[in-house]
C-alpha positions as CSV (number, residue, x, y, z in Angstrom):
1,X,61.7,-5.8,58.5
2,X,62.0,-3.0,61.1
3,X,61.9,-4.3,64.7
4,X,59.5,-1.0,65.7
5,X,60.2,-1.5,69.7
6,X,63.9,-1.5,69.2
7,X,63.5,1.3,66.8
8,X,62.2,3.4,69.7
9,X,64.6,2.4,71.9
10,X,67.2,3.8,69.8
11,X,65.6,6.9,68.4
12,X,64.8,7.5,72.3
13,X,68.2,7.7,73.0
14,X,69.2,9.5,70.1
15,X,66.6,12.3,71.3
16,X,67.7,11.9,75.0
17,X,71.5,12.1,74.0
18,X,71.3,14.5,71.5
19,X,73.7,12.9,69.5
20,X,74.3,9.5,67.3
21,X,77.4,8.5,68.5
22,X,76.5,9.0,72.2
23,X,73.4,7.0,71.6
24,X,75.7,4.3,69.8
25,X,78.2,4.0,72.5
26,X,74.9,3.9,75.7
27,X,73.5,1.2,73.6
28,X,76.3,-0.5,72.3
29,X,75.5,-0.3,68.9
30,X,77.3,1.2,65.6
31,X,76.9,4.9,64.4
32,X,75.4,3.2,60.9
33,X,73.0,1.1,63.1
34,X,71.4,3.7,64.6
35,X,71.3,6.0,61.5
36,X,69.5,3.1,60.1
37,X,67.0,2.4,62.8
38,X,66.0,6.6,62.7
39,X,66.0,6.2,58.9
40,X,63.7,3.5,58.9
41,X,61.5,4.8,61.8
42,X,61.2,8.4,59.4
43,X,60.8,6.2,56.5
44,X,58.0,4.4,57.9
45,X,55.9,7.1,59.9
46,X,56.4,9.4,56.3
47,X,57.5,12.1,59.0
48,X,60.8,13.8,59.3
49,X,62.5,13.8,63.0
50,X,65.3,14.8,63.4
51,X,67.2,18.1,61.6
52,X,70.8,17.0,61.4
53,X,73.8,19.2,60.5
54,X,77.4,18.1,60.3
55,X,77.9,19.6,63.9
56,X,74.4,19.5,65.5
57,X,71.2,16.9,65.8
58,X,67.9,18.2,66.9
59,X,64.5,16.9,66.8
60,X,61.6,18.1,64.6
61,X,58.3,19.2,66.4
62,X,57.3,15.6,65.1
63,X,60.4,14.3,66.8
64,X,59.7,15.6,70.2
65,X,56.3,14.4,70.0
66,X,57.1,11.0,68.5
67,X,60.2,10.8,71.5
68,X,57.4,11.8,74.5
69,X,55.4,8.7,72.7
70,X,57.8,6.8,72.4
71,X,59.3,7.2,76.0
72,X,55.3,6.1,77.5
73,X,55.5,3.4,75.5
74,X,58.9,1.8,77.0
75,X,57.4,2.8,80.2
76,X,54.7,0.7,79.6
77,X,56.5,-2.5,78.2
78,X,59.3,-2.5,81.2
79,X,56.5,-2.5,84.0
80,X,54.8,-5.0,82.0
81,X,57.6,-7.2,81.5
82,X,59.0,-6.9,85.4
83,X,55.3,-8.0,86.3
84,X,55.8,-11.1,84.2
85,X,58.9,-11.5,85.0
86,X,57.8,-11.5,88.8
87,X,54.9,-13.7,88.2
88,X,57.5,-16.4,87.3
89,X,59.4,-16.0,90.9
90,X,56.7,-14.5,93.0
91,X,53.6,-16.3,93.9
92,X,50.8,-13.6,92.5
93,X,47.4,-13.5,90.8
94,X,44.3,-15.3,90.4
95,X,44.7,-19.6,90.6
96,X,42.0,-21.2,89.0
97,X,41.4,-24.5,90.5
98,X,38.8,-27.3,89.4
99,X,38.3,-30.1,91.8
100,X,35.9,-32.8,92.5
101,X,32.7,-32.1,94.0
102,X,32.6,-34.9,96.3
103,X,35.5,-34.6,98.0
104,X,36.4,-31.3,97.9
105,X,33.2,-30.4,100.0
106,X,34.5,-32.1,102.8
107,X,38.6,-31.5,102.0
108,X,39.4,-28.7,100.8
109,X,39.1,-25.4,102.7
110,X,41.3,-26.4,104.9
111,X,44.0,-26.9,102.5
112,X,42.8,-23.8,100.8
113,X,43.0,-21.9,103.6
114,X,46.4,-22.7,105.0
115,X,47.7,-21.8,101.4
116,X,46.4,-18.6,101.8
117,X,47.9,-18.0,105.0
118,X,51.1,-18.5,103.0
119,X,50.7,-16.7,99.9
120,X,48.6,-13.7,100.9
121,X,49.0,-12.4,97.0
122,X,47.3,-15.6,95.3
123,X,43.6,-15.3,94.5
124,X,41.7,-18.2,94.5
125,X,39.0,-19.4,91.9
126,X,37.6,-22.8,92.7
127,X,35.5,-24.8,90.4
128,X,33.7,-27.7,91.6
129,X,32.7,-30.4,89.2
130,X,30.7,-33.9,88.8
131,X,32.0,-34.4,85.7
132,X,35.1,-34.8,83.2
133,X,36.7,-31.6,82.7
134,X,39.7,-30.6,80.2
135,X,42.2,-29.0,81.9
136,X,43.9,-26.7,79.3
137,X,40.7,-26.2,77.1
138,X,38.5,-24.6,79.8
139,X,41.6,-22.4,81.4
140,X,42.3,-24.1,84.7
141,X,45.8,-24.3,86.7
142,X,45.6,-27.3,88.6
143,X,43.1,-29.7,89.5
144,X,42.3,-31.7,92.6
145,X,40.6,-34.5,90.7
146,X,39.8,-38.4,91.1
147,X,40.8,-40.9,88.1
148,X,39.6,-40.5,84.9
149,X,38.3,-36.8,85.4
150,X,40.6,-35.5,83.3
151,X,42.5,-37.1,80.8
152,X,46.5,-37.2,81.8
153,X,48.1,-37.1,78.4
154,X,49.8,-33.6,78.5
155,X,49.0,-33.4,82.0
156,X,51.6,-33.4,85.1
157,X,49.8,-36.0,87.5
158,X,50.5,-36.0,91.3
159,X,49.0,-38.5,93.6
160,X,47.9,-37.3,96.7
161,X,45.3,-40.3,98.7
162,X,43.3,-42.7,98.0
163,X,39.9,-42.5,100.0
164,X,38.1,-45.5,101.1
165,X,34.0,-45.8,101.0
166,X,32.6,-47.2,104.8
167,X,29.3,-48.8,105.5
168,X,27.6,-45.9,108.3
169,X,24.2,-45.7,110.1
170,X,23.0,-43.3,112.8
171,X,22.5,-44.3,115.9
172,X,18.7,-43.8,116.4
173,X,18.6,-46.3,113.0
174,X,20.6,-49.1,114.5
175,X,18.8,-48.4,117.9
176,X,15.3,-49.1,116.5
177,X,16.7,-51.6,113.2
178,X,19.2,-53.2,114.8
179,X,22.7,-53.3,113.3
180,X,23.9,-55.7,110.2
181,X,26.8,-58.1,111.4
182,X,27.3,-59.7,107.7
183,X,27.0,-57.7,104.3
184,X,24.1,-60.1,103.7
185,X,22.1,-59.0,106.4
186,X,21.9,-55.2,104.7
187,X,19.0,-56.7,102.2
188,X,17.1,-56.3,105.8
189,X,17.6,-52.8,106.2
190,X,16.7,-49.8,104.3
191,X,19.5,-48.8,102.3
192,X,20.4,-45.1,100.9
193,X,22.7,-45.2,98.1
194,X,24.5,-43.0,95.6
195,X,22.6,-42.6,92.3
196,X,22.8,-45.6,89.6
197,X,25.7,-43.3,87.8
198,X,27.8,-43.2,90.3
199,X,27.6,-46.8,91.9
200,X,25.5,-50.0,90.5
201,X,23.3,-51.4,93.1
202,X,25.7,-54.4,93.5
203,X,28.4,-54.0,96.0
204,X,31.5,-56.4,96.8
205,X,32.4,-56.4,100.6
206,X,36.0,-58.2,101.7
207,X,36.6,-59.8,104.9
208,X,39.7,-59.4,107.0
209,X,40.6,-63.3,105.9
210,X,40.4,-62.2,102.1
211,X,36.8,-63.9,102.0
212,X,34.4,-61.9,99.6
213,X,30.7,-61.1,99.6
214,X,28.5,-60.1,97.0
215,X,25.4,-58.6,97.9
216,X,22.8,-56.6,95.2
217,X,21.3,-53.4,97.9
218,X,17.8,-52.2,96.3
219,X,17.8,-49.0,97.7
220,X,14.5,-47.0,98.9
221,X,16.6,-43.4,98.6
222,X,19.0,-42.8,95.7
223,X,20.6,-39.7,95.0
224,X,23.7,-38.4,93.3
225,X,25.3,-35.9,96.0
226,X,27.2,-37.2,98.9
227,X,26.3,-34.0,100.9
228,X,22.8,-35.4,100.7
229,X,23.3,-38.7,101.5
230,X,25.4,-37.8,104.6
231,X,22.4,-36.4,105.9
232,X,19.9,-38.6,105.2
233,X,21.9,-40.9,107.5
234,X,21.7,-37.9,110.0
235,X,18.5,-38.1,109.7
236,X,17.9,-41.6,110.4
237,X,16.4,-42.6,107.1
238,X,18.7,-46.0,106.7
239,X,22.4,-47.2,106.5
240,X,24.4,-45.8,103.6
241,X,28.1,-45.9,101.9
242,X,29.9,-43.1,101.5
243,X,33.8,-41.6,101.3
244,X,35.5,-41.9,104.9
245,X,36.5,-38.4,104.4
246,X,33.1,-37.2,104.5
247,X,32.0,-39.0,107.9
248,X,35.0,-38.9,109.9
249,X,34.0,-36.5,112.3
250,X,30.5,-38.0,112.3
251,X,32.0,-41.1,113.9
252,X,34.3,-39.3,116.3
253,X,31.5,-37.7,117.7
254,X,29.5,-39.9,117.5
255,X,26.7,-38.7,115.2
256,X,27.1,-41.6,112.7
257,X,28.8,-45.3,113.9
258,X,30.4,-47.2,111.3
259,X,28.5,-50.6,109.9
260,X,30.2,-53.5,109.1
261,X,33.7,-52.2,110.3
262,X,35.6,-55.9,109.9
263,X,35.0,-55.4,106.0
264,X,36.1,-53.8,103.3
265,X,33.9,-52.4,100.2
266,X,36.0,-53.7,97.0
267,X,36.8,-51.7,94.0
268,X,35.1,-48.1,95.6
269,X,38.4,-46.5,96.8
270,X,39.1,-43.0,95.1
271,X,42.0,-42.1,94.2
272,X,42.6,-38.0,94.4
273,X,45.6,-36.3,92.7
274,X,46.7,-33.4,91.5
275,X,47.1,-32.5,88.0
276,X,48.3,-29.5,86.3
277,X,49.7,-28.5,82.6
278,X,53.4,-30.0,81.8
279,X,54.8,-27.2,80.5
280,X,58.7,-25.8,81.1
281,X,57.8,-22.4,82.4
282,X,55.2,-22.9,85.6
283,X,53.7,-19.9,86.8
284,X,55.2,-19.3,90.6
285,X,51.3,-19.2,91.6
286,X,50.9,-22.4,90.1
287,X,54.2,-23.8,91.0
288,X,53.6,-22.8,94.7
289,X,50.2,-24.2,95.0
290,X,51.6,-28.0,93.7
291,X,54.3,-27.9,96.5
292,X,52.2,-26.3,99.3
293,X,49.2,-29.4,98.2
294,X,51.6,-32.4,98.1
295,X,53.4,-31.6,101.1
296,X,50.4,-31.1,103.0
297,X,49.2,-34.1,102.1
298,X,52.3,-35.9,102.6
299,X,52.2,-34.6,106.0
300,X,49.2,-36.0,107.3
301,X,47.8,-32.7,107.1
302,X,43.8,-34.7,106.5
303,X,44.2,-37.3,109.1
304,X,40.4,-39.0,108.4
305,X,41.8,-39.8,104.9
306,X,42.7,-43.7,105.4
307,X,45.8,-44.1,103.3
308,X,48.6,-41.9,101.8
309,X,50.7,-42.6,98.8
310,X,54.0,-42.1,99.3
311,X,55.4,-39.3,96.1
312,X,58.8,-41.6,95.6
C-alpha cells in the first residue's frame, strides 16, 4: 500500500529539485525509492507527471498542478502538526471543566481566575452539576468533584479538601428564638434543611469529649440548593446546616453566627478532588490546570475551607 503523504513529499521534491537523484540525496532516500513513490503516485491518479529523458526530468501540465497541490497540502499538515505539537508543551485552547454545584458556587472563581491570570491562552468552559457525571463519555478535562460523582476507575484522582457542614443562624433569629446550647434543643427551633436527597432528616452531632447525639430535625423549609438555603438563614427564616465554605464570610462579618460551635456534625464532611483522564499524553492545558489547582490548594489559597489533605 502506497503511503499517499509521503508520496507527496517525494514527488514535491522531485518537482522542486528537478531531478531524482537530488531529490534522493535531500531526502535521504534511494534513486529506486523515489522512482517508485512517483510511479505509484502516476499509477494511482491514472495521470502522467513527469516527462523523463535519459538527461532531463520535467513535469507534465498535470505535474505542475498536482506539485502546486501537493505543496498546500504539506503546508497544511506541518502548521497542523506544530499546533499539536505545541498544545502538548504550551498551555492553549478551550479546558472544559465539570464541577460540583455546591461548592463551586462559593469556591471556584477565585481559583479560576488566578489560573487565568497565569495562562492567558486557556479558555475556560465550566460545567456545574448536581449529579453523577462520566468524565470521558461527556468530553470533560478535569473535574472538581465530591466522592462518588464520578466513577474513578480510569480516572487520575487528586484530593484537594475535605469541607465540613456547621450548624448557622442569623442574628435577628437567635435574637427573637434564642440560641440552641445542645443538638437536642434544635427540635425547638425552626429548622431549614437540604432536600431529603441530599441529607435524611436525621443528623449525628459529636461533642469535643467524643460523646454523640442523635437528633431527627423535621424541617418547615426544605430545598435542594445551598445558595438558597444560605439565604433563607439571611433572611431569618430558622437555623440551617450547610458547607463551612459557603458561610465563612457570613460569620466574619457577622451576617450569620455559627450554632452549636463545641460540636461536630458526623458523617457530612465532603470531600472535593480533582479528577482527570489517566492517560500518557496530557494536554499542556490540562496538565497546567492540575498543577496550578493542587498547589493552590496546598497553599492555603481557600482559607474558610477547615482542613487540607496533605498530596504525600
Amino acid at each position: 500500500m502506497m503511503n499517499q503523504l509521503q508520496a507527496m513529499r517525494v514527488f514535491l521534491k522531485v518537482a522542486e529539485n528537478g531531478s531524482f537523484g537530488r531529490a534522493a540525496a535531500s531526502l535521504g532516500l534511494s534513486n529506486a525509492v523515489i522512482t517508485r513513490y512517483v510511479a505509484l503516485l502516476e499509477s494511482h491518479l491514472s495521470t502522467r507527471l513527469v516527462n523523463r529523458t535519459t538527461r532531463s526530468l520535467s513535469l507534465t501540465e498535470a505535474g505542475q498542478a498536482y506539485a502546486e497541490g501537493c505543496r498546500r497540502v504539506i503546508e497544511q499538515v506541518e502548521v497542523m502538526e506544530s499546533d499539536v505539537a505545541k498544545s502538548a508543551t504550551d498551555p492553549s485552547g478551550t479546558l472544559k471543566i465539570v464541577a460540583v454545584a455546591s461548592f463551586s458556587l462559593f469556591g471556584l472563581t477565585p481559583l479560576l481566575q488566578r489560573y487565568r491570570t497565569h495562562h492567558p491562552n486557556v479558555k475556560l468552559s465550566v460545567t456545574l452539576l448536581h449529579r453523577p457525571v462520566d468524565l470521558i463519555e461527556e468530553g470533560f478535562d478535569v473535574g472538581i468533584v465530591s466522592l462518588g460523582q464520578v466513577s474513578t476507575g480510569t480516572l487520575i484522582k487528586r484530593p484537594l479538601c475535605r469541607v465540613r457542614p456547621v450548624a448557622v443562624a442569623s442574628p435577628g433569629y437567635i435574637n427573637a428564638n434564642g440560641i440552641p446550647a445542645a443538638p437536642a434543643e434544635l427540635t425547638a427551633h425552626t429548622f431549614l434543611a437540604p432536600s431529603a436527597d441530599v441529607h435524611s432528616s436525621v443528623w449525628h452531632f459529636v461533642a469535643e469529649n467524643g460523646h454523640e447525639q442523635t437528633v431527627n430535625l423535621d424541617s418547615t423549609y426544605a430545598v435542594n440548593n445551598a445558595v438558597m438555603l444560605r439565604q433563607a438563614a439571611l433572611a431569618d427564616m430558622g437555623i440551617t446546616i450547610l458547607p463551612e465554605n459557603h458561610v465563612s464570610a457570613d460569620l466574619m462579618n457577622g451576617l450569620l453566627v455559627q450554632v452549636l460551635p463545641g460540636y461536630r456534625i458526623k458523617g457530612a464532611d465532603k470531600e472535593v478532588s480533582l479528577v482527570y483522564p489517566g492517560r500518557r499524553h496530557v494536554p499542556a492545558k490540562t496538565r497546567s490546570f492540575v498543577e496550578f489547582t493542587v498547589d493552590y490548594f496546598r497553599n492555603n489559597a481557600l482559607p474558610t475551607l477547615s482542613s487540607k489533605f496533605s498530596n504525600s
